[in-house]
N, CA and C atoms of all chains as a GROMACS GRO file, in nm:
protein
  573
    1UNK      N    1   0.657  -0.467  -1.184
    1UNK     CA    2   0.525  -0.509  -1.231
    1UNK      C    3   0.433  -0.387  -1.230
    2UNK      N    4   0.350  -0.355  -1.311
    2UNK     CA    5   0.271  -0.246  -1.346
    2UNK      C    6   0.124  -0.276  -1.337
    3UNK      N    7   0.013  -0.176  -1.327
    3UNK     CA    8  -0.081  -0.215  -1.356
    3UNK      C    9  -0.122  -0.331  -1.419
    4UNK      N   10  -0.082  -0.312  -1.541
    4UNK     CA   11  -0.135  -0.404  -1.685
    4UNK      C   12  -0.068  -0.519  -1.640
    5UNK      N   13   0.042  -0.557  -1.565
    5UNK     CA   14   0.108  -0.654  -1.553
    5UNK      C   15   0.036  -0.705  -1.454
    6UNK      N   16  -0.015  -0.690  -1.350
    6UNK     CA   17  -0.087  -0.704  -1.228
    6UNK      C   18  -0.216  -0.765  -1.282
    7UNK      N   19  -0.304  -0.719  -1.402
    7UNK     CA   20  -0.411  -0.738  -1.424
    7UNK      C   21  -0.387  -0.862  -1.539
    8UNK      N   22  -0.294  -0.878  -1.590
    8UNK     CA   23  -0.249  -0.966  -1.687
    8UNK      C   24  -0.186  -1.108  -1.596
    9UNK      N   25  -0.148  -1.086  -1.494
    9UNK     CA   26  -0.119  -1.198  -1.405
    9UNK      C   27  -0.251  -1.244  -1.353
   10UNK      N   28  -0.350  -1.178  -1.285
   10UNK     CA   29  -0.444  -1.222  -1.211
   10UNK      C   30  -0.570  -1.285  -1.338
   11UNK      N   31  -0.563  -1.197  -1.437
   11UNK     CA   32  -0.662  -1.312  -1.537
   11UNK      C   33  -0.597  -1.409  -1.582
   12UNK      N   34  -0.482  -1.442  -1.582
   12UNK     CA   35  -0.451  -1.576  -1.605
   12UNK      C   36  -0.456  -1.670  -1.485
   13UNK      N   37  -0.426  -1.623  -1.325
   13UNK     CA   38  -0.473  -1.695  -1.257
   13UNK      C   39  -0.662  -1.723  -1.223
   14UNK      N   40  -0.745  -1.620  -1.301
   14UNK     CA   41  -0.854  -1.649  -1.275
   14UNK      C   42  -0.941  -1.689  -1.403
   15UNK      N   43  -0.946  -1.827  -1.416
   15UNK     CA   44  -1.008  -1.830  -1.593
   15UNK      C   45  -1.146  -1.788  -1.644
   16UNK      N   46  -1.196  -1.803  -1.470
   16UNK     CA   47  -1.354  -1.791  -1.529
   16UNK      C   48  -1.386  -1.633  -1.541
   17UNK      N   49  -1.251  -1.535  -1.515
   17UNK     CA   50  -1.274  -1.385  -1.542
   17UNK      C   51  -1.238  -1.356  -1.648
   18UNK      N   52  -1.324  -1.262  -1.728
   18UNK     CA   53  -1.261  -1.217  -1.888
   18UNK      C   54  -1.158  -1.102  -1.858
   19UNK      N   55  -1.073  -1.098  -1.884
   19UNK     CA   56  -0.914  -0.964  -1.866
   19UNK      C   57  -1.014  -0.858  -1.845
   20UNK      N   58  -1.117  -0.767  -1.912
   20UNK     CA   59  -1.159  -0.665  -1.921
   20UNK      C   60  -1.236  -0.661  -1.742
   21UNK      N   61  -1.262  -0.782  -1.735
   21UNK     CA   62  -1.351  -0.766  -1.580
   21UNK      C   63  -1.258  -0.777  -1.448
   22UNK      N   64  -1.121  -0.787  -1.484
   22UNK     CA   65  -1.019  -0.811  -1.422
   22UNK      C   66  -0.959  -0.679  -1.378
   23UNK      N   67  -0.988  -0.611  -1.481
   23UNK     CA   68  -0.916  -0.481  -1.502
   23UNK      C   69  -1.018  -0.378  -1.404
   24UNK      N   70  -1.175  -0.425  -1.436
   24UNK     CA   71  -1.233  -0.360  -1.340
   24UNK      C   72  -1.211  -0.350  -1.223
   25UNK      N   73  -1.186  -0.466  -1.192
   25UNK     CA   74  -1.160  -0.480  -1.018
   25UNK      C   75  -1.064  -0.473  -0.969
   26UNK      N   76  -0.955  -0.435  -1.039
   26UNK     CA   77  -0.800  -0.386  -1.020
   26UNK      C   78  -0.841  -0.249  -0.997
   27UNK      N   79  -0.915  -0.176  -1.065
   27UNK     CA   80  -0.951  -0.070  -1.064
   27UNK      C   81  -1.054  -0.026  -0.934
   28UNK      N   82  -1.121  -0.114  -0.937
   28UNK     CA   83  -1.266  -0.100  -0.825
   28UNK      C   84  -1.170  -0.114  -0.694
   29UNK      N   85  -1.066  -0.166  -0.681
   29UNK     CA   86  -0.991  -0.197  -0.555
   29UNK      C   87  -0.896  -0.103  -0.510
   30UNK      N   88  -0.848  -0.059  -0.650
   30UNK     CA   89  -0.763   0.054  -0.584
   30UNK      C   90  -0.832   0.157  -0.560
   31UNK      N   91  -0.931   0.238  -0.592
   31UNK     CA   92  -1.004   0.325  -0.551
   31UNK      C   93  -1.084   0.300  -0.447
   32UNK      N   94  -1.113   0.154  -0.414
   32UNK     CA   95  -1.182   0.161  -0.248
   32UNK      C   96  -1.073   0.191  -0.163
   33UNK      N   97  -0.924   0.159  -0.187
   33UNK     CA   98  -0.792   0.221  -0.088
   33UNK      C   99  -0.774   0.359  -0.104
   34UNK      N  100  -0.820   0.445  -0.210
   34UNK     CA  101  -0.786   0.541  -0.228
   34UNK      C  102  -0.912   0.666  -0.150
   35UNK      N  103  -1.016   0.610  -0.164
   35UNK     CA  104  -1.114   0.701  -0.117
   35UNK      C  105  -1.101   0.618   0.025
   36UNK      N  106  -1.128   0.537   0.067
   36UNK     CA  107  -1.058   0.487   0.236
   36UNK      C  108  -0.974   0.628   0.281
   37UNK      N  109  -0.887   0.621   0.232
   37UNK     CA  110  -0.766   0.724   0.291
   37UNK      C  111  -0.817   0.825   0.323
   38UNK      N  112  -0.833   0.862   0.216
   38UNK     CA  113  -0.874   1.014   0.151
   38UNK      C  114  -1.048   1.017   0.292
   39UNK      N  115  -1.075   0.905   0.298
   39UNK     CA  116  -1.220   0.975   0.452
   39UNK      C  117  -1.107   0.927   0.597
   40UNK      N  118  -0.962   0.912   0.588
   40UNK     CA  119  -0.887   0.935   0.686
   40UNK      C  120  -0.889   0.792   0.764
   41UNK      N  121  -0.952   0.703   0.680
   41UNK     CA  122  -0.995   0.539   0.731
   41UNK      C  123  -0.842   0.461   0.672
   42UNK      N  124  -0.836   0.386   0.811
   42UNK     CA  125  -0.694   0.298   0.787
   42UNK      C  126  -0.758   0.155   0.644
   43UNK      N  127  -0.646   0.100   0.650
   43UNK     CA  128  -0.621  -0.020   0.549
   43UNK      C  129  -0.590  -0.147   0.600
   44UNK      N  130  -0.634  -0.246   0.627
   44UNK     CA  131  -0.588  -0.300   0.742
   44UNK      C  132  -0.618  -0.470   0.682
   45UNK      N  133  -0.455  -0.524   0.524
   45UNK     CA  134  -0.492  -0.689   0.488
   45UNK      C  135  -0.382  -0.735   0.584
   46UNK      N  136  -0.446  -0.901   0.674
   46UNK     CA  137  -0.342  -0.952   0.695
   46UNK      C  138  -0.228  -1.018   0.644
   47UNK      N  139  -0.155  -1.018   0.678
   47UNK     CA  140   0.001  -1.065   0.626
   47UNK      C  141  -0.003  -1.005   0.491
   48UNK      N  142  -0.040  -0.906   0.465
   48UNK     CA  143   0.027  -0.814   0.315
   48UNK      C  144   0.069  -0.648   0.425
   49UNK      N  145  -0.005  -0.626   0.518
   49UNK     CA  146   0.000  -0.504   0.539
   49UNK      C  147  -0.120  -0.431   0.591
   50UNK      N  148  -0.086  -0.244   0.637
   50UNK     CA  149  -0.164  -0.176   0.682
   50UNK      C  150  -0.128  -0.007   0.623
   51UNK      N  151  -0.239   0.063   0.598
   51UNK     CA  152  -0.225   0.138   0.544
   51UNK      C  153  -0.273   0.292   0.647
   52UNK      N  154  -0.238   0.346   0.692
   52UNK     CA  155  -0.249   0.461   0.742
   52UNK      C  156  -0.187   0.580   0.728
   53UNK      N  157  -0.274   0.719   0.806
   53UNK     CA  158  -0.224   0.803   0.759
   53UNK      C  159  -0.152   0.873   0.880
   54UNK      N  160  -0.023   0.930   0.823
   54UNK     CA  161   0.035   1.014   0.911
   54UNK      C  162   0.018   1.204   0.931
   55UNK      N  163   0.045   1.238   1.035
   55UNK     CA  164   0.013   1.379   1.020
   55UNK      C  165   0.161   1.451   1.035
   56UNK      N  166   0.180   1.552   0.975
   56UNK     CA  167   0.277   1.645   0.926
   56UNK      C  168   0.263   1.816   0.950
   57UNK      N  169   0.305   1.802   1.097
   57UNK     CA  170   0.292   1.977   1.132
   57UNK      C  171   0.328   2.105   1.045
   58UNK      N  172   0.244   2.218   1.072
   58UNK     CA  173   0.243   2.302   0.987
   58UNK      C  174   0.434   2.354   1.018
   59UNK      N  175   0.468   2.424   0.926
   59UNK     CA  176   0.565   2.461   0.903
   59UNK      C  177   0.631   2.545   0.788
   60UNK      N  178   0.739   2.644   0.852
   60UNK     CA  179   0.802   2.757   0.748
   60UNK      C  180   0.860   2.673   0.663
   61UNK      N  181   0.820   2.692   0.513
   61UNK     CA  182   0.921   2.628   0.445
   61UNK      C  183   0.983   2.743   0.381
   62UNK      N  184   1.046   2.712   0.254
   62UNK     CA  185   1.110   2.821   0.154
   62UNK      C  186   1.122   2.797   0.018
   63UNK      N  187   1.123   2.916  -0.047
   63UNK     CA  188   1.078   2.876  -0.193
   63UNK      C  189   1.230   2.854  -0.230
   64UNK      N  190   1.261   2.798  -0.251
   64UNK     CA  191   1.454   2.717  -0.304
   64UNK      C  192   1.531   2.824  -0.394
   65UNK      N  193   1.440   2.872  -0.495
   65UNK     CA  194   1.448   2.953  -0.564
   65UNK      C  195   1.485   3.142  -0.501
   66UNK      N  196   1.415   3.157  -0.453
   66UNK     CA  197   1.431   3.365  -0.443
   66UNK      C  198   1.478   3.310  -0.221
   67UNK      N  199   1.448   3.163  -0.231
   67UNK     CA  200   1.451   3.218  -0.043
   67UNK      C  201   1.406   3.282   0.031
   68UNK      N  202   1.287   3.288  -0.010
   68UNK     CA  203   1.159   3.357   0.084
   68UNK      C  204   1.052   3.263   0.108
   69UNK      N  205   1.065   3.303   0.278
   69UNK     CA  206   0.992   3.200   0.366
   69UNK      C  207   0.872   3.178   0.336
   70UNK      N  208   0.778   3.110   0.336
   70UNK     CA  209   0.628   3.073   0.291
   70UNK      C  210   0.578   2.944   0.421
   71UNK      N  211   0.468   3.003   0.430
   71UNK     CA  212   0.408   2.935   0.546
   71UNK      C  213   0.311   2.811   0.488
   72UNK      N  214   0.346   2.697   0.547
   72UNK     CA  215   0.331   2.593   0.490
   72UNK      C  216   0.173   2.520   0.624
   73UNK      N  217   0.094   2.488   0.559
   73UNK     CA  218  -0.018   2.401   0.675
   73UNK      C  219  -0.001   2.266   0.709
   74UNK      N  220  -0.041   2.194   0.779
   74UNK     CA  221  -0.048   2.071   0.831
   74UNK      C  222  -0.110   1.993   0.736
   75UNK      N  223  -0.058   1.909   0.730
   75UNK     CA  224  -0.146   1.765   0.605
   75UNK      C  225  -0.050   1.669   0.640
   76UNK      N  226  -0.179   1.589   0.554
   76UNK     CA  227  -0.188   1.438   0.652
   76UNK      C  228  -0.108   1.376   0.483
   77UNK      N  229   0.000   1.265   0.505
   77UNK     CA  230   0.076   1.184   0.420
   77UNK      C  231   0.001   1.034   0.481
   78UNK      N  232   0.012   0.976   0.347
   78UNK     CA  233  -0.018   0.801   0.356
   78UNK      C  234   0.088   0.737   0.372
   79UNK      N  235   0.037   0.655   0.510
   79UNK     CA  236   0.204   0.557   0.569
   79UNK      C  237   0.160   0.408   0.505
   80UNK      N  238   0.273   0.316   0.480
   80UNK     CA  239   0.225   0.204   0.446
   80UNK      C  240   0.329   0.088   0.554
   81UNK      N  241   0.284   0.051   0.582
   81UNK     CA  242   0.334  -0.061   0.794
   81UNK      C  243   0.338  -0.200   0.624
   82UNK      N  244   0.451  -0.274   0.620
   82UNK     CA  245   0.418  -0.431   0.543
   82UNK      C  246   0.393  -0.520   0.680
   83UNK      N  247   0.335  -0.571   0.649
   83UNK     CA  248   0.258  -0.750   0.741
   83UNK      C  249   0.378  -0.822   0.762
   84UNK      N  250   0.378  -0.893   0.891
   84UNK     CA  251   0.472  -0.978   0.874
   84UNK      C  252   0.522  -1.066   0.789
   85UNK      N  253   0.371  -1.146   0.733
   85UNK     CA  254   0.404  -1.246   0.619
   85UNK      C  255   0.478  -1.169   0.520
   86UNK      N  256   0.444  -1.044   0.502
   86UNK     CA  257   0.489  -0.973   0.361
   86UNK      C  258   0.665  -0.943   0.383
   87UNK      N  259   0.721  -0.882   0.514
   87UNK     CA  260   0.778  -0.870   0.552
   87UNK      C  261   0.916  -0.984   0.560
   88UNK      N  262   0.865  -1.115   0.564
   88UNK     CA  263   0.929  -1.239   0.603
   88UNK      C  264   0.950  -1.305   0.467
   89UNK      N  265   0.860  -1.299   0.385
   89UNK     CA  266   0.830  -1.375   0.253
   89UNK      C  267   0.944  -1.245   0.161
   90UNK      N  268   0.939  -1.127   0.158
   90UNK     CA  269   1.055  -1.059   0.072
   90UNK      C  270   1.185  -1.107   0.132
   91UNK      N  271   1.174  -1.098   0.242
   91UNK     CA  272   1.319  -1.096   0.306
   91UNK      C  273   1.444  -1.246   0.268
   92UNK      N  274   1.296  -1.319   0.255
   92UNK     CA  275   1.373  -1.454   0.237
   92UNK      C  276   1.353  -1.515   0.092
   93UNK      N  277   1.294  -1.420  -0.026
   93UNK     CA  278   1.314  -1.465  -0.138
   93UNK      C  279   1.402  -1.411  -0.253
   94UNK      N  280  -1.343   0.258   1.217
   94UNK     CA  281  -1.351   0.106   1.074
   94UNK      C  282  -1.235   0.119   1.009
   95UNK      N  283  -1.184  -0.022   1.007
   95UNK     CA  284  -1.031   0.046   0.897
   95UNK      C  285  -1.140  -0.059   0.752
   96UNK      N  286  -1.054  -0.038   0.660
   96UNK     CA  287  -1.112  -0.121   0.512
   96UNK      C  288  -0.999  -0.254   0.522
   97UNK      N  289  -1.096  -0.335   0.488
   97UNK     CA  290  -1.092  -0.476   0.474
   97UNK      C  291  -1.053  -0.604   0.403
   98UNK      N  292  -1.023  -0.671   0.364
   98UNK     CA  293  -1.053  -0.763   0.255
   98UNK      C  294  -1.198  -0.794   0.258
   99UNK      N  295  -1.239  -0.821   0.329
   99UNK     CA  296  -1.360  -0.834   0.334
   99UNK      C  297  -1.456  -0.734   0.268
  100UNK      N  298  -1.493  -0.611   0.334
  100UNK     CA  299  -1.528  -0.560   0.282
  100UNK      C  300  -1.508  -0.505   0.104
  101UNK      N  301  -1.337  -0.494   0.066
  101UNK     CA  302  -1.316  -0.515  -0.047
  101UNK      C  303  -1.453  -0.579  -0.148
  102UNK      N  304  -1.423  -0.716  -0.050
  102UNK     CA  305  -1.536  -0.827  -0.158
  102UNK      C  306  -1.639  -0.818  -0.142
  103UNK      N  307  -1.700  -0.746  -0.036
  103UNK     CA  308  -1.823  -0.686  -0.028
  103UNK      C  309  -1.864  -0.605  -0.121
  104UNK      N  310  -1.782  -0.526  -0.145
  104UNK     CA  311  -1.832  -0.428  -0.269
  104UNK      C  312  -1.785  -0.466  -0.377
  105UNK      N  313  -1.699  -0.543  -0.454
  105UNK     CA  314  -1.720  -0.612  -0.571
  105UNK      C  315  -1.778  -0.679  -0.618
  106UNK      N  316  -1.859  -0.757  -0.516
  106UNK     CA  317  -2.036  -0.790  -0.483
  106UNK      C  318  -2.105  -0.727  -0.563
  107UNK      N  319  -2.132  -0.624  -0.497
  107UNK     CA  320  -2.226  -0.514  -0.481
  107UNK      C  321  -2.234  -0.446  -0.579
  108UNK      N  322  -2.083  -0.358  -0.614
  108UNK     CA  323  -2.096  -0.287  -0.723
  108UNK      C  324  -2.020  -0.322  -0.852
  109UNK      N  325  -1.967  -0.441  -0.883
  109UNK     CA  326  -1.920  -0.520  -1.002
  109UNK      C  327  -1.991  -0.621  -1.054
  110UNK      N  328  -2.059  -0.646  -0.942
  110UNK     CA  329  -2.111  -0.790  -0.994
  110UNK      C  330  -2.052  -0.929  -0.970
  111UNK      N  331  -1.885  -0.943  -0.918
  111UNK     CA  332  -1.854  -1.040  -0.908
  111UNK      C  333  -1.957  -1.167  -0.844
  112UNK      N  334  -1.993  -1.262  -0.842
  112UNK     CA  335  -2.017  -1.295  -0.735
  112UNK      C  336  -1.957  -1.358  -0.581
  113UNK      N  337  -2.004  -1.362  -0.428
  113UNK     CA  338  -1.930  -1.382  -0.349
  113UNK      C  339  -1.825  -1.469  -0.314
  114UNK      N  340  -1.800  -1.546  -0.372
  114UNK     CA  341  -1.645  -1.637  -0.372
  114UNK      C  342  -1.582  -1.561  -0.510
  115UNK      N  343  -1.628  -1.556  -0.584
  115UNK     CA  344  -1.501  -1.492  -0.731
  115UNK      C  345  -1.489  -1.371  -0.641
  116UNK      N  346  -1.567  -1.269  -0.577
  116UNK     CA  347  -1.491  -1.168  -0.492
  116UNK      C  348  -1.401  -1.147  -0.404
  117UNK      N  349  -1.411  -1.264  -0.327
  117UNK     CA  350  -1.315  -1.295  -0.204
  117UNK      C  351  -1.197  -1.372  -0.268
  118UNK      N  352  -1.218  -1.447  -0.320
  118UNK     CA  353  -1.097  -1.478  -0.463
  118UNK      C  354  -1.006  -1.396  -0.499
  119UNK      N  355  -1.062  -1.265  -0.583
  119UNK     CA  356  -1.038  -1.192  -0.630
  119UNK      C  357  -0.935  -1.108  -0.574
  120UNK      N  358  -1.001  -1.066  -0.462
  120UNK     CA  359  -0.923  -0.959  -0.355
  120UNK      C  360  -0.823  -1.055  -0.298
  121UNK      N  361  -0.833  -1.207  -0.292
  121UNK     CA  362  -0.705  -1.247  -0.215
  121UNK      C  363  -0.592  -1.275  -0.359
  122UNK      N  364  -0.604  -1.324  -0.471
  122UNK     CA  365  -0.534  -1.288  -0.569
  122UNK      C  366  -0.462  -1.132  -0.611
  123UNK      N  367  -0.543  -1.093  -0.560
  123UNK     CA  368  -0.476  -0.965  -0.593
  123UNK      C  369  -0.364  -0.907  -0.488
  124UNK      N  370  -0.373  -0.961  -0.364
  124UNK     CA  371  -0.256  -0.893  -0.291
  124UNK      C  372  -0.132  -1.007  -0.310
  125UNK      N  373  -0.170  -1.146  -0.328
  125UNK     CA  374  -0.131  -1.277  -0.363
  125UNK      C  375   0.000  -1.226  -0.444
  126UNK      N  376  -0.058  -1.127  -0.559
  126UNK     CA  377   0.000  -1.199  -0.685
  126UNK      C  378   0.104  -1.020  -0.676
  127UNK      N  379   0.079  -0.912  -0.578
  127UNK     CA  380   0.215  -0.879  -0.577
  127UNK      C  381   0.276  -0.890  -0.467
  128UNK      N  382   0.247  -0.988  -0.358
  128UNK     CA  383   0.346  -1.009  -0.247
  128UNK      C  384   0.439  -1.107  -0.339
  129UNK      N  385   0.405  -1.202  -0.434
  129UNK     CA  386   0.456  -1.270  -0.539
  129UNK      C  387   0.568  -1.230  -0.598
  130UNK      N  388   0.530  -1.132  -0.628
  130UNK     CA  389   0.609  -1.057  -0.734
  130UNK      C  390   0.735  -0.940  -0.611
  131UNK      N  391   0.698  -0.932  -0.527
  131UNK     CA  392   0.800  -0.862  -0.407
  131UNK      C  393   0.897  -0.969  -0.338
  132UNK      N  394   0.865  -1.069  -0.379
  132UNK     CA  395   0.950  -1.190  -0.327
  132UNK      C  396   1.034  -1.238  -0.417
  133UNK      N  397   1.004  -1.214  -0.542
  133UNK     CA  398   1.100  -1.209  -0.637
  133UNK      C  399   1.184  -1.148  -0.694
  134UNK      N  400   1.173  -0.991  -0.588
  134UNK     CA  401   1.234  -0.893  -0.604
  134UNK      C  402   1.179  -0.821  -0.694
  135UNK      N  403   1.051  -0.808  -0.745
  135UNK     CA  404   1.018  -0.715  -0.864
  135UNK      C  405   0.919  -0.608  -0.760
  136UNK      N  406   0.975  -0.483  -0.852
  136UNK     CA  407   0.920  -0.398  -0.717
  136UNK      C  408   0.727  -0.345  -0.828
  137UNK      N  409   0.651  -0.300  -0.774
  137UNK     CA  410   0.522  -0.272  -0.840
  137UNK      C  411   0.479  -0.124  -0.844
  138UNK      N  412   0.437  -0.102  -0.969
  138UNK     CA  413   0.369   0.041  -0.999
  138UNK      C  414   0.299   0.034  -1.004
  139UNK      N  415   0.181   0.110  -0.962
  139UNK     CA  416   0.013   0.104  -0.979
  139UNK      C  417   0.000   0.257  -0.970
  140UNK      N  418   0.038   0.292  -1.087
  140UNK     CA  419   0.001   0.422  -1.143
  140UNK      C  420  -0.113   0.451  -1.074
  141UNK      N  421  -0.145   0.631  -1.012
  141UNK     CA  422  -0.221   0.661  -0.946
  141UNK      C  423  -0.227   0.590  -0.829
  142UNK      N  424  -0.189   0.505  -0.782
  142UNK     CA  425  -0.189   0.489  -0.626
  142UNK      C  426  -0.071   0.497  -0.572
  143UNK      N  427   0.025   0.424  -0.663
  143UNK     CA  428   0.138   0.433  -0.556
  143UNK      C  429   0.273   0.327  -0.623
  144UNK      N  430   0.399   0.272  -0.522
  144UNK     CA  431   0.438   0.248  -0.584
  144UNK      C  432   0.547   0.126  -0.462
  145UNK      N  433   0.538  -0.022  -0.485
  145UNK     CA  434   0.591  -0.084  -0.354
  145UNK      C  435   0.710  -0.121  -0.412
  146UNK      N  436   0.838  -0.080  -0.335
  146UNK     CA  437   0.976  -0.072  -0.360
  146UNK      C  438   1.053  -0.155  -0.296
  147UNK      N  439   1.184  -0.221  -0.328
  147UNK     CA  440   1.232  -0.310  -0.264
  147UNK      C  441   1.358  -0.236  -0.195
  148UNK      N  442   1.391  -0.225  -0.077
  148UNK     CA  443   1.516  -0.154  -0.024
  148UNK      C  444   1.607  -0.221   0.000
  149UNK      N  445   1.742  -0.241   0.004
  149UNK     CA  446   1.845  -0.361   0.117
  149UNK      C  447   1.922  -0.302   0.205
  150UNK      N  448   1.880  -0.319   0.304
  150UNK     CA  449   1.959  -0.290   0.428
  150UNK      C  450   2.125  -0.356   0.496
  151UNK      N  451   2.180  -0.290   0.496
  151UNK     CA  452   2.303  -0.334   0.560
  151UNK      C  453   2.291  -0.388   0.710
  152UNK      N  454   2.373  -0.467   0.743
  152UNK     CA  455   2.368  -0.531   0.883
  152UNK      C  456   2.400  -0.398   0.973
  153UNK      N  457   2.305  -0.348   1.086
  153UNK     CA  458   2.366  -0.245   1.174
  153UNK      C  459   2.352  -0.313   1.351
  154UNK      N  460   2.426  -0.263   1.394
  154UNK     CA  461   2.385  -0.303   1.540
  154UNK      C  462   2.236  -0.231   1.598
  155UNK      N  463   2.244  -0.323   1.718
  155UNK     CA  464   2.130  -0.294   1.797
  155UNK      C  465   2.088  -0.313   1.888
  156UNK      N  466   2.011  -0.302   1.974
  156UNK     CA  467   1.998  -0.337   2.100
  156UNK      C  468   1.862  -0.408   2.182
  157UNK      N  469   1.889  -0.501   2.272
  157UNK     CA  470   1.733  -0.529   2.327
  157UNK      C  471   1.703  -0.450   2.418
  158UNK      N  472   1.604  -0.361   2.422
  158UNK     CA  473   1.519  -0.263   2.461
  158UNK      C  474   1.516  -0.287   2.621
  159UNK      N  475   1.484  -0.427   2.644
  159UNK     CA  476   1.463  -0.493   2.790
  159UNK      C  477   1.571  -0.529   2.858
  160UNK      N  478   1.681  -0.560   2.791
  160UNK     CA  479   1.798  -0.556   2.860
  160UNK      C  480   1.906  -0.472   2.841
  161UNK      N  481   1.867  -0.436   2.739
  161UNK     CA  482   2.005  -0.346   2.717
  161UNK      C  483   2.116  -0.379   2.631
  162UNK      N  484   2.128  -0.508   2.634
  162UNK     CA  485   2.218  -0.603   2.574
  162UNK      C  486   2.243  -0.538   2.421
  163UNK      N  487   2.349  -0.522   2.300
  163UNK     CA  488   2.373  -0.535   2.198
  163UNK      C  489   2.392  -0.637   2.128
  164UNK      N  490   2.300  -0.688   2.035
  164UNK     CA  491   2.270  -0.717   1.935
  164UNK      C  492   2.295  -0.692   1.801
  165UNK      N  493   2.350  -0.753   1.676
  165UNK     CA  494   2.353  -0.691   1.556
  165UNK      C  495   2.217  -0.755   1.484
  166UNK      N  496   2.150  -0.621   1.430
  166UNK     CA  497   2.000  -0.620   1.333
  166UNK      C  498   2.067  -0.656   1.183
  167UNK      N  499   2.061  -0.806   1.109
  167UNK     CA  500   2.154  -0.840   1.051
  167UNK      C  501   2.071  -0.771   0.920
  168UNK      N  502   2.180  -0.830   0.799
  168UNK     CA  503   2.130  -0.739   0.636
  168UNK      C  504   1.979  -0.831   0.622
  169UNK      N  505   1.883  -0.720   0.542
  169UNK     CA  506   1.739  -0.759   0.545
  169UNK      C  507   1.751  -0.659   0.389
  170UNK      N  508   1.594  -0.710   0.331
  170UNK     CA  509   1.516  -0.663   0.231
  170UNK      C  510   1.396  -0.645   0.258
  171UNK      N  511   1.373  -0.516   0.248
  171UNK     CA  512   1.256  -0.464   0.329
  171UNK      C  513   1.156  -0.439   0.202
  172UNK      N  514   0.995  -0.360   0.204
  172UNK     CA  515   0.954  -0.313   0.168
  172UNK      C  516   0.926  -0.175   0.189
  173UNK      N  517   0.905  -0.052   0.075
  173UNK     CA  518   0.845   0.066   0.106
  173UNK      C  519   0.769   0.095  -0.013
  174UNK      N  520   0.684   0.150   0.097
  174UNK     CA  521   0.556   0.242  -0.039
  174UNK      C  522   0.629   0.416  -0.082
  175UNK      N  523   0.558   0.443  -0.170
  175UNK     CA  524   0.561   0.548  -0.228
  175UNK      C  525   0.430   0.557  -0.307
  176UNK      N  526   0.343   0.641  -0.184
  176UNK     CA  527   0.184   0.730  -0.269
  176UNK      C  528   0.265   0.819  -0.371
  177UNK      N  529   0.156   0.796  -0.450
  177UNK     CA  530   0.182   0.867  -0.589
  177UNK      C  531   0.144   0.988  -0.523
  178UNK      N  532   0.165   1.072  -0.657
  178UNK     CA  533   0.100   1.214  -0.623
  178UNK      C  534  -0.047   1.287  -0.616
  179UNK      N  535  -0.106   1.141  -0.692
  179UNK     CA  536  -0.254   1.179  -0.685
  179UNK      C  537  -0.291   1.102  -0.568
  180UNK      N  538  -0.215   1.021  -0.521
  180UNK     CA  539  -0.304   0.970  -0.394
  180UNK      C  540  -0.285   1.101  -0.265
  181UNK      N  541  -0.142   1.145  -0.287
  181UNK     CA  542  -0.101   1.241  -0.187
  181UNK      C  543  -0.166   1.316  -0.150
  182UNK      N  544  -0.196   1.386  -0.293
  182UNK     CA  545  -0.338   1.538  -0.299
  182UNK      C  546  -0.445   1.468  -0.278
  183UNK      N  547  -0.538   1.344  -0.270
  183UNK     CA  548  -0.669   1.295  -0.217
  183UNK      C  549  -0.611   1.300  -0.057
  184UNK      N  550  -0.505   1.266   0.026
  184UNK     CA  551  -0.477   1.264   0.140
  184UNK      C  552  -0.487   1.386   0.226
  185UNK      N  553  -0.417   1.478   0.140
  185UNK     CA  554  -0.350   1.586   0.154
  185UNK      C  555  -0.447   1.642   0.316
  186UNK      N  556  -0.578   1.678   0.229
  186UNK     CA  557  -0.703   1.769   0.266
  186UNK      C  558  -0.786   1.732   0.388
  187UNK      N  559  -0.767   1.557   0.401
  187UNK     CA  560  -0.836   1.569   0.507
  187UNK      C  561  -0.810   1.632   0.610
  188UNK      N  562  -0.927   1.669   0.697
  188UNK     CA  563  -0.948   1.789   0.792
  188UNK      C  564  -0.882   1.723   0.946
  189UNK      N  565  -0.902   1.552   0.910
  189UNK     CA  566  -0.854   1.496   1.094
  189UNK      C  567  -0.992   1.482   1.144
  190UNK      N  568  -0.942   1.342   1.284
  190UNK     CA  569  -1.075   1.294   1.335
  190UNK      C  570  -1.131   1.432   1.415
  191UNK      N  571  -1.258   1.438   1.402
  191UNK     CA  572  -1.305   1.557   1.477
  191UNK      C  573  -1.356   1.493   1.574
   0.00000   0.00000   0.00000
């Protein structure tokens, strides 16, 4: 399921929304998760899940190519924890 | 503060216009309709954010922690994310709680 598919399911479950205002708030929603992160703030729906970030020590990596070492910094990756409900409801469908 | 459903519909309030039940609606349809779709095995892309995948696990053994005892952790279907790459690089930079 894709965006458009996501936004094409939920205006048909919502009649009194026109698709175009649907699309907004598909939009308005993922960017409140996205700038969340990005100020280092967890995610936190019940029974769908939690969204946090993990940290990733600095480290030598290497360029794959010539094999010369390059010094790599610490940054933070987005973890995603599923909810139990979410967790229980895949497992058993 | 972690972010909310709530708050979600707070600001679709605020800055969409929904009003407060079509917001809280809204935001619960929306996680609704791809836990929906993960139960049916369809896995979801949401270009620029990310991407929720369906895995299947084989039955492995295991153990209870408190006793010690072995246990087999039987076959399951899990979920995993995958941040896109633009969510990665918005992640990337933050500096950490100071």
């Amino acid at each position: 399921m894709t965006k458009s598919d996501l936004i094409e399911a939920l205006a048909g479950g919502q009649a009194h929304l026109a698709l175009a205002d649907v699309e907004i708030g598909v939009k308005h929603v993922l960017d409140q998760m996205t700038e969340a992160l990005a100020a280092g703030e967890r995610i936190e729906v019940r029974g769908f899940g939690s969204f946090s970030l993990h940290h990733r020590a600095p480290r030598i990596g290497r360029n794959p190519k010539t094999g010369e070492a390059v010094a790599l910094s610490g940054k933070f990756v987005p973890h995603f924890k599923p909810g139990k409900e979410l967790r229980e409801r895949v497992n058993n469908g | 503060m972690a972010l909310t459903k709530a708050e979600m519909a707070e600001r679709l309030f605020a800055e969409v216009g929904l009003n407060k039940r079509e917001a809280k609606e809204f935001v619960d349809a929306f996680f609704e309709t791809i836990r929906l779709a993960l139960e049916r095995g369809e896995p979801i892309k949401l270009s620029g954010f990310g991407n929720f995948e369906l895995r299947s696990k084989n039955q492995r053994p295991g153990r209870n922690p408190k006793t010690g005892e072995e246990i087999p952790i039987s076959a399951r279907r899990v979920v995993t994310f995958r941040a896109s790459q633009r969510l990665k690089q918005r992640v990337e930079t933050y500096a950490g709680p100071r």
